[in-house]
PAZA-489526 format. One record per residue: residue number from 1; x, y, z negated of N, C-alpha, C in turn; residue in three letters. Coordinates in nm, 2 decimals, padded with zeros to 4 digits. Example, Ala and Ser with C-alpha at 12.3 -4.5 7.8 and 13.67 -1.06 7.14 Angstrom:
 num     nX     nY     nZ    caX    caY    caZ     cX     cY     cZ residu
   1  01.32 -00.57 -00.78  01.23 -00.45 -00.78  01.32 -00.33 -00.78    ala
   2  01.28 -00.22 -00.71  01.37 -00.11 -00.71  01.29  00.00 -00.79    ser
# end
This chain:
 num     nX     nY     nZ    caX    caY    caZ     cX     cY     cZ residu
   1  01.65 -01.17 -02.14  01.56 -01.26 -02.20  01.60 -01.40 -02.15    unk
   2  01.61 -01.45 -02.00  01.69 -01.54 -01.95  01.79 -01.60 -02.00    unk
   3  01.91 -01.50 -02.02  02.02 -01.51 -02.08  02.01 -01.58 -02.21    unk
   4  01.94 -01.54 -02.28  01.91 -01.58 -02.43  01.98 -01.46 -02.55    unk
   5  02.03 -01.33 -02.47  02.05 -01.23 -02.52  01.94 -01.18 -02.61    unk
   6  01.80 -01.17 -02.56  01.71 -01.07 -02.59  01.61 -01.19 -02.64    unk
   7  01.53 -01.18 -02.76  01.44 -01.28 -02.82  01.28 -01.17 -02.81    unk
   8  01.16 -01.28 -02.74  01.04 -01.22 -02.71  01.00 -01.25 -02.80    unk
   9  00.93 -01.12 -02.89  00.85 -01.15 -03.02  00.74 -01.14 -02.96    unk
  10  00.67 -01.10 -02.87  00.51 -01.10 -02.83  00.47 -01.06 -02.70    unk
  11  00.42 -01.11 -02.65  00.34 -01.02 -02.52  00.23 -00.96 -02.52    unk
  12  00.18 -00.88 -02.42  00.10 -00.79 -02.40 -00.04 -00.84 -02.34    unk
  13 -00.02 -01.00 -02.22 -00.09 -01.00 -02.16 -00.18 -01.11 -02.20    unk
  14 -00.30 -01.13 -02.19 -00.41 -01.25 -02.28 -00.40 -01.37 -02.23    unk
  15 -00.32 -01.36 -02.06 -00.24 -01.52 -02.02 -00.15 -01.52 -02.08    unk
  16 -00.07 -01.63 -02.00  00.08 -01.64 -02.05  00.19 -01.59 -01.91    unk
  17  00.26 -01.52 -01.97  00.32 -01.44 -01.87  00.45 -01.54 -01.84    unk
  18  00.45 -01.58 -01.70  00.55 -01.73 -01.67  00.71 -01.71 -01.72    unk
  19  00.74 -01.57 -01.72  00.87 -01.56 -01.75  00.87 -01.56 -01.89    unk
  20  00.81 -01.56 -01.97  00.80 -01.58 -02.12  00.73 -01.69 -02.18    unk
  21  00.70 -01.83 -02.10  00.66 -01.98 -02.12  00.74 -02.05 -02.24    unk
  22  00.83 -02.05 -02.22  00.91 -02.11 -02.31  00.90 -02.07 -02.44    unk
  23  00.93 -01.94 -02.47  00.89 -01.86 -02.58  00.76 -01.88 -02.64    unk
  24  00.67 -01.91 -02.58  00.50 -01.87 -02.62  00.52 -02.04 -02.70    unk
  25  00.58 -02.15 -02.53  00.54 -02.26 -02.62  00.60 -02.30 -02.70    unk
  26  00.74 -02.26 -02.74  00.80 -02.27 -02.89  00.69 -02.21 -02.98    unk
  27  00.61 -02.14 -02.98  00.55 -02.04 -03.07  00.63 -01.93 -03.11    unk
  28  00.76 -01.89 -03.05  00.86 -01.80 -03.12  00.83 -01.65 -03.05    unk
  29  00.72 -01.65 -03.00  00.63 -01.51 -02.90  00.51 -01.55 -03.00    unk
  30  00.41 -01.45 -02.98  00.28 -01.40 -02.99  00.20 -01.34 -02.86    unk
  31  00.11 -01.32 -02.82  00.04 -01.25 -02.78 -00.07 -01.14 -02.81    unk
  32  00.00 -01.06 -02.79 -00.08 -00.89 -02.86 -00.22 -00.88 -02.77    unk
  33 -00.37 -00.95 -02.81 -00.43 -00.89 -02.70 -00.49 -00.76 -02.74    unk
  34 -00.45 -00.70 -02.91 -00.50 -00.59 -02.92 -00.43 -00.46 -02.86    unk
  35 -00.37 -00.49 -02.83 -00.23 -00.39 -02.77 -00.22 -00.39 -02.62    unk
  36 -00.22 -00.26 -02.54 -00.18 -00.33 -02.38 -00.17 -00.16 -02.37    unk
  37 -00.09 -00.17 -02.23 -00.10  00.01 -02.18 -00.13 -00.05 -02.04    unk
  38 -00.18  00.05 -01.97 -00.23  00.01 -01.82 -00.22  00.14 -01.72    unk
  39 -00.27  00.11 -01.58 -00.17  00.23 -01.51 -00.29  00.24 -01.42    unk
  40 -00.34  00.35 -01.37 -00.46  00.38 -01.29 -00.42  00.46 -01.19    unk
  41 -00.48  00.47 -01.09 -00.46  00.59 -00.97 -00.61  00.64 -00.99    unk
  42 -00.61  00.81 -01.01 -00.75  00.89 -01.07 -00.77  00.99 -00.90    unk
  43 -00.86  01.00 -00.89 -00.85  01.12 -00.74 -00.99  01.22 -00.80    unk
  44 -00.99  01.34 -00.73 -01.07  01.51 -00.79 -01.21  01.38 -00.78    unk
  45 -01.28  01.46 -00.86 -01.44  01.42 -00.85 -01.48  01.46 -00.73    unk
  46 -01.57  01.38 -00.70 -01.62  01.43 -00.53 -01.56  01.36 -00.44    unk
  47 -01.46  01.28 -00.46 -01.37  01.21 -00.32 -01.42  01.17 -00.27    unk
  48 -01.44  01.16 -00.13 -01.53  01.09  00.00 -01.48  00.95 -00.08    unk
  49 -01.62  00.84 -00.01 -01.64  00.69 -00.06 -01.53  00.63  00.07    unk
  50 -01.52  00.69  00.15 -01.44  00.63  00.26 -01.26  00.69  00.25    unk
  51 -01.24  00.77  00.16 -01.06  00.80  00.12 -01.05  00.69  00.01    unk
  52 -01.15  00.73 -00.11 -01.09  00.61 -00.20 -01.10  00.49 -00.16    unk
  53 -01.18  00.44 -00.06 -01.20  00.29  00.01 -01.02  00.29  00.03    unk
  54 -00.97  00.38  00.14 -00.86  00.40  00.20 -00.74  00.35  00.09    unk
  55 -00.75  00.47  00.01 -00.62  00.46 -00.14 -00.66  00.33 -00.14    unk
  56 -00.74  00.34 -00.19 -00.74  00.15 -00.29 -00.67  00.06 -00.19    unk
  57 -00.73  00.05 -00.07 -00.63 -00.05  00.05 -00.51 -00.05  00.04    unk
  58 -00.44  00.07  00.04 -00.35  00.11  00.11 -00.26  00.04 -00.04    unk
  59 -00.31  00.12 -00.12 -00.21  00.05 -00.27 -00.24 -00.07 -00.30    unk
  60 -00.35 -00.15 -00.31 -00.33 -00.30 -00.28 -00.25 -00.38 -00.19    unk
  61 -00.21 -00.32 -00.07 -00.13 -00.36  00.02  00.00 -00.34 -00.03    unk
  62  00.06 -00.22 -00.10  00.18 -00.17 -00.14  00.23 -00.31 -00.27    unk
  63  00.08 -00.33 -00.30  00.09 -00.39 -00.45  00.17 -00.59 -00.43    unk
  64  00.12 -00.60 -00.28  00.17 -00.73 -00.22  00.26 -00.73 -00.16    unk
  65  00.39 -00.62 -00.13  00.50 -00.61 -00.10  00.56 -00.67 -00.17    unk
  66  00.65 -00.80 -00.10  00.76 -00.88 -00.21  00.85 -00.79 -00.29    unk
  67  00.92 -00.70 -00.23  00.99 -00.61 -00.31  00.91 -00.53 -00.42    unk
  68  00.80 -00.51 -00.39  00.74 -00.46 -00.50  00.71 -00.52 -00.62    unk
  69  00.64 -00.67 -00.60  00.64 -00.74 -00.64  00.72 -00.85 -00.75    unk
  70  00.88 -00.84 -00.69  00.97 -00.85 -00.76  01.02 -00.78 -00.90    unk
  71  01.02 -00.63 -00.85  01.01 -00.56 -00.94  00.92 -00.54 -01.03    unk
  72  00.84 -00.57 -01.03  00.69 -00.61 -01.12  00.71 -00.71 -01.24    unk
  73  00.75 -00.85 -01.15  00.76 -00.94 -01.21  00.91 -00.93 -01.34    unk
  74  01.01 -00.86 -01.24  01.09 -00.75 -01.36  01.12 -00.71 -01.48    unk
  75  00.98 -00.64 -01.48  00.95 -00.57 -01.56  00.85 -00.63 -01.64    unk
  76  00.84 -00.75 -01.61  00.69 -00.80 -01.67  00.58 -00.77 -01.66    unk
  77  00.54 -00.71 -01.54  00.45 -00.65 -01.54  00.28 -00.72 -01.45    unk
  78  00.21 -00.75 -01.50  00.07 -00.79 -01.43  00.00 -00.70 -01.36    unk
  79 -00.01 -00.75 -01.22 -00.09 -00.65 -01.15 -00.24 -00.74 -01.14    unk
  80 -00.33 -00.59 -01.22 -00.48 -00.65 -01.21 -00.53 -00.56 -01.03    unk
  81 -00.57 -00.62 -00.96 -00.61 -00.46 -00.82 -00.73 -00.48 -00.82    unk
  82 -00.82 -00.41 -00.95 -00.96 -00.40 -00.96 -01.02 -00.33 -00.85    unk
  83 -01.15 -00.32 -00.82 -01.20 -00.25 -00.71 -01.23 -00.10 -00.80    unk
  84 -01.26  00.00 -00.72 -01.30  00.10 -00.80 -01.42  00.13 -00.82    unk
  85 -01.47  00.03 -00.83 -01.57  00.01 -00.90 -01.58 -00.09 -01.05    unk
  86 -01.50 -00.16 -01.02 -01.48 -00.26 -01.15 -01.36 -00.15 -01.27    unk
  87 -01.29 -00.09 -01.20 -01.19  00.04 -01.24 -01.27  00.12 -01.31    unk
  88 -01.36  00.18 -01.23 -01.45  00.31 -01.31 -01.54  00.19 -01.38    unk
  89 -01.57  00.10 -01.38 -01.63  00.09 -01.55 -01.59  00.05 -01.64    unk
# end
């Protein structure tokens, strides 16, 4: 996409996703906000309030690793780190 190899006909996300700026403000992208796929961590019913406290931390934390983060940005990817509470509704 950098290159000018690859032309972005649209995004996924209802901002503007910074590595695809240029694109949006030519108008030569769209933004799909009917369209999105999204990525959840699910655990058995019943999970103690104090493991999922845990998970959630622990992958929030994973979620702020530069290297992680790079690769994200990558892939184009938006990290929302809802609580699991804003998750489950």
């Amino acid at each position: 996409m950098r290159s000018g190899k690859l032309k972005v006909l649209a995004v996924l996300e209802a901002r503007r996703y910074p590595g695809c700026r240029r694109a949006l403000d030519r108008g030569d992208a769209s933004r799909l906000r009917e369209a999105a796929s999204w990525f959840g961590l699910f655990g058995p019913a019943g999970l103690p309030p104090a493991t999922t406290a845990r998970l959630h931390d622990e992958l929030v934390a994973s979620l702020k690793d530069p290297d992680v983060r790079l690769k994200l940005d990558e892939l184009a990817m938006t990290v929302i780190a809802n609580t699991p509470e804003q998750f489950r509704s």
